[in-house]
C-alpha positions, 0 to 999 in steps of 0.5 A, a space after each residue: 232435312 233442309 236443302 243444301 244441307 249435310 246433318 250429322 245426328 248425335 241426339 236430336 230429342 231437344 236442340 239448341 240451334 245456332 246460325 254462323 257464319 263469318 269470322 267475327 270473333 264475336 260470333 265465333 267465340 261466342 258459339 264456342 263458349 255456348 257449346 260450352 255452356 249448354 253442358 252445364 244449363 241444357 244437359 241432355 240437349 244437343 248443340 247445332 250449329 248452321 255453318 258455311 264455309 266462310 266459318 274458319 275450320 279451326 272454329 268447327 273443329 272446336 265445336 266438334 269438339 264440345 260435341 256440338 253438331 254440324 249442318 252444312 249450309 252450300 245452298 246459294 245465299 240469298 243476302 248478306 244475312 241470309 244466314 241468321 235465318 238458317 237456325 230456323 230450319 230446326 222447325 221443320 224436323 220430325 225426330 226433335 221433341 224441343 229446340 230453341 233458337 238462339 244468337 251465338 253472340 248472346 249467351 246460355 244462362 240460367 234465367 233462361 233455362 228456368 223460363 225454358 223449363 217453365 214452357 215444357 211444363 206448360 204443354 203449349 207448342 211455343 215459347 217466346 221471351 223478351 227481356 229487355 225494355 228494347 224487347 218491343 216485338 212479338 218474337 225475337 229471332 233468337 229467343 224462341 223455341 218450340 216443339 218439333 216438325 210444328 212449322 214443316 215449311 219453314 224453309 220455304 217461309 224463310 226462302 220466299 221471305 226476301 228481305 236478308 240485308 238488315 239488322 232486324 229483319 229475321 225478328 219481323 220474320 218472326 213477328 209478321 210470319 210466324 207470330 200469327 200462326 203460333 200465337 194461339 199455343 204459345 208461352 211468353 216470358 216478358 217481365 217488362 209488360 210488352 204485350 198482354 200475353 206477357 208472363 213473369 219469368 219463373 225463379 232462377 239462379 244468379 246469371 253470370 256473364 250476362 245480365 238478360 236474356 238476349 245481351 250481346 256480349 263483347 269481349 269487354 262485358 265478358 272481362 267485366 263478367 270476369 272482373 265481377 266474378 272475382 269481385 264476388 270472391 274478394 270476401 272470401 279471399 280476404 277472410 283466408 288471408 286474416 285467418 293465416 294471418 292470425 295462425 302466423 301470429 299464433 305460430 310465432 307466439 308457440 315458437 316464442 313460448 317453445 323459446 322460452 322454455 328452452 331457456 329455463 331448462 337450459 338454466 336449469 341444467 346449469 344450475 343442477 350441474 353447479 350443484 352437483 359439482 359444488 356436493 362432489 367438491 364437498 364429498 371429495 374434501 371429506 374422502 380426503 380430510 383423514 383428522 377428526 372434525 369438529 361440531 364447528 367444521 361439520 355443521 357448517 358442511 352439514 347446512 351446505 349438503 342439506 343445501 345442495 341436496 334440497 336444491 337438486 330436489 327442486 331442480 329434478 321437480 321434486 319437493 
C-alpha cells in the first residue's frame, strides 16, 4: 500500500483509479458523476478515489455513497500537481487483476469500455488509447490501465520524478518513464494514427455527455449533452403528441356521432308517443260514440288506425 495512505477495500480485482483534490466543482462534480457511471460501463469494478484533505467532506460522503472507495492521501506534497499522480499508486498492488487510470474531469463512456474489453481479451500487460488529434504522446496520464502489481515501484518513480507544477507533466511521466518499460506488452487504442503501435478502437455504443475519450467535460458541455439527449427525443415526443391528437379528434367525431343518435331517438320517441296518442283519441271517440256507423264514418277511421298501427311498427323497428 502506498506511504501515507489509509485503504478501505471493498472489491480490489479491477479498479478504476482517480486523483482529487481541491474544490473545483469541475473535478468534484466530475468524480461524483464517474462513481456514478462506473455502475452502468464498469460493472463489477471498483471505484477509488486518492483524496486529501483539501476534498470538502460532503463530496467524500457522497462517493461513499455510490460505494466508491477512499484512500487517504496525508503524505507531504510534493507540488501544486503533485496529486494527479497519486492514481498511479494502483500499479503497484498485488490483490488487483486490472485497473485503469483515469481523469475525474473526463467521463466513463461506452467507447472506452469496448477499447477496455478489447485489451483484456488481448492477454497483453498494457493499455493505452488516444482519441484525439491533440493525443500526440505515447501515453496519456488518464487514459491507461494495466494489470496489477506490474510497476511495484511506481511510488518511488513518481517521488523521484520531481517536476509536479505544470499541466501536462504527469503525461511526460508517462510517456518518458514508463512507456519504455511497457512498450513491449502493450495495447493502444488510437484511431487518429499517432504512433505505429496505433490500432482502430473496436465497435461500441453511441457516446453521450461526451464526444471522445479523454474530453474535459465543463458544466456548459454537459447541459449541451443534456440539450442533445432531448434533442434526440423530440422525434419521439412529437409523434405521441399527433397521435393524441389524432385519438382527440376521433373521440370528439364518437361524441358527435353519440350525439346524433340520441337525437334521432329522442324524435323517435316524440314521434312514437304522437302516435300513441293520436290511436288512444281514436279508440276513445269509438268507446264513446254508442250510434251505428257508416261505411263513410268507419273508413275514414279504419285508414287512420291502419296508419298509426304501420307507424308504431316502423318506429318500434318492425316492418
Amino acid at each position: 500500500m502506498a506511504r501515507g495512505a489509509r485503504l478501505r477495500v471493498t472489491n480490489p480485482r479491477r479498479v478504476i483509479s482517480f486523483s482529487l483534490y481541491g474544490q473545483l466543482p469541475l473535478y468534484t462534480d466530475g468524480a461524483i458523476a464517474n462513481a456514478e457511471l462506473a455502475h452502468r460501463f464498469y460493472p463489477g469494478w471498483t471505484t477509488r478515489f486518492y483524496v486529501d484533505d483539501t476534498v470538502p467532506a460532503g463530496v467524500v460522503a457522497a462517493l461513499r455513497e455510490r460505494q466508491a472507495d477512499i484512500v487517504r492521501v496525508t503524505a507531504p506534497s510534493l507540488g501544486p500537481l503533485y496529486g494527479r499522480y497519486w492514481r498511479f499508486w494502483i500499479a503497484a498492488e498485488p490483490d488487483v487483476d486490472h485497473f485503469i487510470v483515469r481523469d475525474a474531469d473526463s467521463r466513463l463512456n461506452a467507447r472506452e469500455k469496448a477499447a477496455v474489453d478489447d485489451w483484456i481479451k488481448s492477454g497483453k500487460s498494457f493499455h493505452a488509447m488516444r482519441d484525439n488529434i491533440a493525443h500526440a504522446k505515447r501515453i496519456l496520464a488518464g487514459m491507461w490501465g494495466a494489470t496489477g502489481n506490474k510497476l511495484p515501484h511506481i511510488r518511488r518513480m513518481t517521488d523521484t520524478w520531481g517536476q509536479y507544477s505544470e499541466r501536462g507533466e504527469n503525461d511526460r511521466f508517462m510517456s518518458d518513464i514508463i512507456f519504455p518499460l511497457i512498450s513491449d506488452d502493450s495495447i493502444y487504442h488510437d484511431d487518429h494514427g499517432h504512433f505505429p503501435d496505433a490500432i482502430p478502437f473496436p465497435p461500441h455504443e453511441p457516446m453521450t455527455g461526451t464526444s471522445f475519450v479523454g474530453e474535459i467535460v465543463t458544466p456548459a458541455i454537459e447541459r449541451q449533452a443534456l440539450w442533445h439527449r432531448i434533442g434526440e427525443h423530440a422525434e419521439t415526443i412529437a409523434r405521441y403528441r399527433d397521435t393524441l391528437d389524432a385519438r382527440d379528434i376521433e373521440l370528439n367525431a364518437s361524441k358527435a356521432r353519440v350525439s346524433t343518435l340520441v337525437a334521432a331517438v329522442d324524435l323517435r320517441d316524440c314521434a312514437l308517443q304522437e302516435s300513441q296518442e293520436r290511436l288512444s283519441s281514436l279508440v276513445h271517440h269509438l268507446q264513446l260514440t254508442s250510434a251505428p256507423l257508416s261505411l263513410r264514418a268507419v273508413l275514414p277511421m279504419a285508414r287512420v288506425l291502419r296508419k298509426c298501427s304501420w307507424r308504431l311498427r316502423q318506429l318500434s323497428g318492425r316492418t
